[in-house]
N, C-alpha and C positions, 0 to 999 in steps of 0.2 A: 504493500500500500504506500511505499514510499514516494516522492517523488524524483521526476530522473533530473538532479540539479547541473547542469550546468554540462552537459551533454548533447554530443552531436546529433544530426539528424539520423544518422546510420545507426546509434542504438537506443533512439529512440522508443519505449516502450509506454503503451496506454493500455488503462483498466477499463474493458467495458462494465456499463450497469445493466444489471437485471433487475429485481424488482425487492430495494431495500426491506432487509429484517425477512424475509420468507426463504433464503437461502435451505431451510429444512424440506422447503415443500417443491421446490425446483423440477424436480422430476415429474411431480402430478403435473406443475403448471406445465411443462413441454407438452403433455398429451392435447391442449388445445389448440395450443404453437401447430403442433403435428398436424392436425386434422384440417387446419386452415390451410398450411403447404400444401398439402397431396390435393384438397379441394378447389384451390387454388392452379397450382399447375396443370391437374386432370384435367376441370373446367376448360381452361384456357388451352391446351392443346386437343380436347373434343370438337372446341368451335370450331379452332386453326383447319385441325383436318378435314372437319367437316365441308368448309368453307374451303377449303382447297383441292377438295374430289368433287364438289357437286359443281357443274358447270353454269347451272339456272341461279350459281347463286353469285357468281361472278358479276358483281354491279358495283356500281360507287358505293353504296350504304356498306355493302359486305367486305370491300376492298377494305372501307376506315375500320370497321370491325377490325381487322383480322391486323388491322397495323395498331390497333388500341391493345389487343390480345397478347402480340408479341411483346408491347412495353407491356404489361400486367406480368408478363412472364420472367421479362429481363427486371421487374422490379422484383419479385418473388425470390428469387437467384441469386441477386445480388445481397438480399442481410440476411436470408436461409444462414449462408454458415455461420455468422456470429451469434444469432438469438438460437438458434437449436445449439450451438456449442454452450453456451451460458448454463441453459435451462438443463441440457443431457449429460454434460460433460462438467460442467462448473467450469469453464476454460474462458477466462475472462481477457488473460493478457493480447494485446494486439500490437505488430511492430506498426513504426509508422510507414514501413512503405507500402503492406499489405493495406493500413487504413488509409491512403490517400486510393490504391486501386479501388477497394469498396465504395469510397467517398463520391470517386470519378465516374462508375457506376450508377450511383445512385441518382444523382445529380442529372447524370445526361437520360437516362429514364425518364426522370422525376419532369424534368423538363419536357421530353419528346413524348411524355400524355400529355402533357397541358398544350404541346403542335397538335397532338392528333384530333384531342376533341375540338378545338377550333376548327378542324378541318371539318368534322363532323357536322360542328354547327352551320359550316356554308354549303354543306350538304343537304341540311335540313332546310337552309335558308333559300337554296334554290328550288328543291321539291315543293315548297309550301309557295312560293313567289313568284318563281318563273318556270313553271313545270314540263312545259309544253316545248321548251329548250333545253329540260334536263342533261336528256341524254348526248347530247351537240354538247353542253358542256362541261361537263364530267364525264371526256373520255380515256380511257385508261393512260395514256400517254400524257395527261395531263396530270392526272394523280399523280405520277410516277414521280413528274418533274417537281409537283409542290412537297412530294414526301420526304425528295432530295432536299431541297431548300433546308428545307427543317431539319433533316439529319447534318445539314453541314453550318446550321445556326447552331442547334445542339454542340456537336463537336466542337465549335470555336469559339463556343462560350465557358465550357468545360473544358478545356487543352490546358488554359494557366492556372489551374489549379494547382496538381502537383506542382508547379514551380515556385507558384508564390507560399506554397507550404513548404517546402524545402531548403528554401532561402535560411529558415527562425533558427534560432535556439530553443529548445523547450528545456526549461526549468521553475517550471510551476507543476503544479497538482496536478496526478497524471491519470486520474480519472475521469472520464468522459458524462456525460449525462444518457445517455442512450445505450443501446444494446448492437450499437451500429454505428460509424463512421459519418458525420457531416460535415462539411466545411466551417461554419459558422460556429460547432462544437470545439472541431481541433486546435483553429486558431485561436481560441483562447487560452490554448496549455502555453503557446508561446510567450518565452522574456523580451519579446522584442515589440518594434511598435507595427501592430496588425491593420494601422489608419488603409491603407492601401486595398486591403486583403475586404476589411468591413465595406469600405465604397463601391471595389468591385461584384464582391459578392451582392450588395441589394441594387446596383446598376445591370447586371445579370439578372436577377429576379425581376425586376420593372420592366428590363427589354423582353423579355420571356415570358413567363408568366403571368409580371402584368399587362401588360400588353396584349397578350392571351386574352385572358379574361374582360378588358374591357371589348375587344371585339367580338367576343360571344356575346356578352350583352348586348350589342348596338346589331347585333344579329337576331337576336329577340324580340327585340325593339322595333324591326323591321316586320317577321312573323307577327308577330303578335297585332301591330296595324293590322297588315295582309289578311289573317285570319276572321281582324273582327269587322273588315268589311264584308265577308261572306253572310249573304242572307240567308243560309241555313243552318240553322242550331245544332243539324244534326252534323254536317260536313265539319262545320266548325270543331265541333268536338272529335270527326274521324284526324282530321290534320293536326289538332292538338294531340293525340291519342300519339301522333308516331314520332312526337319528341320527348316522351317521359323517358324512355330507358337514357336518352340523351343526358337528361335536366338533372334523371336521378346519378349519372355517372359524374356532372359537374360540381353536383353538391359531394358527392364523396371526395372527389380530390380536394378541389379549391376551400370548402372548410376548414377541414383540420390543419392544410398549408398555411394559409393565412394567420389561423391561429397560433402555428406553433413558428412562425414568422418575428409575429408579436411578440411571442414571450420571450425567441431567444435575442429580441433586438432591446426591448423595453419590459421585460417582466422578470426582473433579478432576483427579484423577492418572491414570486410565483411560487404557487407547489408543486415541489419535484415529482408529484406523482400525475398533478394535473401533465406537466411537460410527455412524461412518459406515453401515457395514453393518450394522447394525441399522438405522438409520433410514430406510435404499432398500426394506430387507426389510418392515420398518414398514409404507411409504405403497406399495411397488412389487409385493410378492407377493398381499394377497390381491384387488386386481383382476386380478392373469395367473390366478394358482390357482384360486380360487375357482370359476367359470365352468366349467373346467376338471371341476373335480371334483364338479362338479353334474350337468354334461350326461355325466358316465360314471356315475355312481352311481343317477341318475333314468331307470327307464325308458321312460317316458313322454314325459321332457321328451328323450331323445336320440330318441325312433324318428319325434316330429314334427319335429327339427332334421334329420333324414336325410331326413323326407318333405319337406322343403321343398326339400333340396338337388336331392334325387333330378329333386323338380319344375321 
């Protein structure tokens, strides 16, 4: 529990946390840990497949699926081994260069859902607005190129991470807040001055993230007019109908983000436990949910996942 005073970055060593004072009960709490991975990853590679043998399902909506799937998947993956090591193993120490890889991970995930559901929602935004040009312009070689976009925004917002953590000296408290790796976390074990590391990190979140999210909104904002000029009550509500798994997958990420945003920028006095549960809810709910609430809400995408079982 000591800390690493006055130490390079090469042996640099950090404590994860797991869930203070229950150290006796570690192994029971793994079995829920457990059951969310396997639900989690099954889930999300049943869609993938599914969606990648049926041909009828090859469309823009199933395309952003399948690229939301893959991040659920890569987020899944990427703190699997530190929260199953903690809770199965009690293996808490981590060096820093495995936690900047986890960090870099997590980060370019964390970020490329919050591209994909924006993508989603100009998906939604064109179906409900301009339908009749859907298919003209959401054609696959345009996915292709905005998916690019994102993945080389992602990438080059996440590249100077490791560098600007490798730079520090760490000689403070080498204990982490989480069960997993974040930038915002690490750089505070540092003795040196992190001004640089803090501006970049919430300049990356506001071009990302926020940015993200306020164009899903002014994307809503658009539907939601569109919608409520339709003189049917009933259409009205079939168009509303085919944004909830959407609306519900927005609220999962973007909540808990935000909140645990807040805490680790202005909430120093916060409780350690409030932080924690958030940050499982964070990385751990929208790969179990999502999936979840896709193959009940999609009818198409649940009657080939029965056809296949059935098969």
């Amino acid at each position: 529990m000591s800390g690493v005073n006055d130490t390079n970055f090469n042996s640099a060593v950090f404590l994860l946390t797991g869930i203070p004072g229950q150290e006796d009960v570690y192994l029971w709490i793994s079995i829920p840990f457990c059951l969310m991975y396997v639900i989690s990853i099954v889930g999300n590679s049943v869609i993938l497949f599914i969606i990648k043998t049926d041909s009828s399902l090859h469309e823009p909506m199933y395309i952003f699926l399948s690229m939301l799937v893959i991040t659920d998947l890569g987020l899944s993956l990427s703190t699997m081994p530190t929260i199953l090591g903690i809770y199965l193993f009690n293996s808490r120490e981590i060096s820093l260069n495995a936690c900047i890889v986890q960090l870099f991970f997590i980060h370019s995930f964390a970020k490329f859902e919050s591209s994909v559901l924006l993508l989603m929602a100009f998906d939604r935004f064109i179906a409900i607005c301009n339908p009749l040009r859907y298919a003209s312009i959401l054609t696959p070689p345009r996915i292709a190129k905005m998916g690019l976009v994102f993945v080389l925004r992602v990438v080059s917002t996440s590249f100077p991470y490791p560098f600007l953590l490798k730079r520090f000296r760490y000689c403070r408290d080498n204990v982490l807040s989480h069960s997993y790796c974040v930038h915002q976390d690490v750089m505070k074990m540092a003795c040196s001055d992190i001004t640089v590391n803090s501006i970049y990190g919430l300049c990356t979140t506001l071009l990302t993230v926020g940015l993200d999210s306020l164009l899903i909104f002014l994307s809503y904002v658009m539907i939601l007019k569109t919608v409520l000029s339709i003189a049917s009550h009933e259409e009205c509500l079939k168009a509303l109908n085919t944004c909830v798994s959407h609306l519900c997958a927005i609220l999962l990420f973007y909540t808990p983000e935000i909140g645990l945003a807040m805490i680790h920028r202005f909430g120093n006095s916060s409780s350690h436990l409030l932080q924690m549960v958030l940050g499982y809810f964070y990385l751990l709910a929208p790969p179990l949910i999502n999936p979840i609430v896709y193959s009940v809400k999609s009818k198409h995408l649940r009657e080939r996942i029965i056809r296949a079982f059935v098969k």
